[in-house]
N, C-alpha and C positions, 0 to 999 in steps of 0.2 A: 504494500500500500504506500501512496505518497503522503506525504503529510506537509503544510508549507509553517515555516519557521521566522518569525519577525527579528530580526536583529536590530540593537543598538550598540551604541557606543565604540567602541574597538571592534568589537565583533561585525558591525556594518562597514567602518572602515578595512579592514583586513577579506570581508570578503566580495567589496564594491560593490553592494547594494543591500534593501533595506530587507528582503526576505530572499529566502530559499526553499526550495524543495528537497525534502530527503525521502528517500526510499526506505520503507523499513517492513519487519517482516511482520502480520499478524498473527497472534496478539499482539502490542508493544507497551514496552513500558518507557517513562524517560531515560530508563536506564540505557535501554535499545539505542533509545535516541543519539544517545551520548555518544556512542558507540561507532553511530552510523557515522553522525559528525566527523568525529576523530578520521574515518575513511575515507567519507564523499568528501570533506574541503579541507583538507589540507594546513591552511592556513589558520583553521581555530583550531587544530588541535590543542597549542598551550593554553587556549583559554575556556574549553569546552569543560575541562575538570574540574574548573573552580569555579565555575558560571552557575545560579540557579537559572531556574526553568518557569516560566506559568503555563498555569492551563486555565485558561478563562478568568482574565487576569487575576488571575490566584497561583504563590509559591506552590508549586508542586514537587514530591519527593521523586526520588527516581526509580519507585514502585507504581507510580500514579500512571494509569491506564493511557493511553494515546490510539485514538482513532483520526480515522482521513477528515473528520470533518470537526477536530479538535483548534481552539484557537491556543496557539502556540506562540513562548517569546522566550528568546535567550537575554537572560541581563546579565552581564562579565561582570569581573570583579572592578570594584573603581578604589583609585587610588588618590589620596589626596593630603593636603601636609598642612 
């Protein structure tokens, strides 16, 4: 199943634009998710691991269920002094 993934912050930068599509297998969890990320793009992998997830804007753990028609966001770690 696809699932489309809203990016901000680094993670939109890093992957030049504001969403993605990942493929992942059903059932999936965020866990999956995390997973698939790390494979299909590359370039979040360093921030995929420390990144939480929503699911309809709600923190979701990465046991929390994901379907195709899931609204999905990655929010990175932010860093600030």
């Amino acid at each position: 199943m696809k699932v489309k993934v809203k990016l901000f912050a680094v993670a939109k930068q890093r992957a030049g634009c504001d969403s993605i599509e990942v493929e992942l297998p059903a059932p999936a969890t965020i866990h999956h998710l995390r997973s698939a990320l790390i494979q299909q793009y590359p370039p979040l992998a360093d921030i995929v691991p420390h990144a939480r997830f929503a699911l309809s804007s709600e923190y979701a753990a990465d046991s929390a269920a994901v379907s195709p028609d899931s609204e999905i966001a990655i929010i990175p770690p932010v860093s600030g002094g």
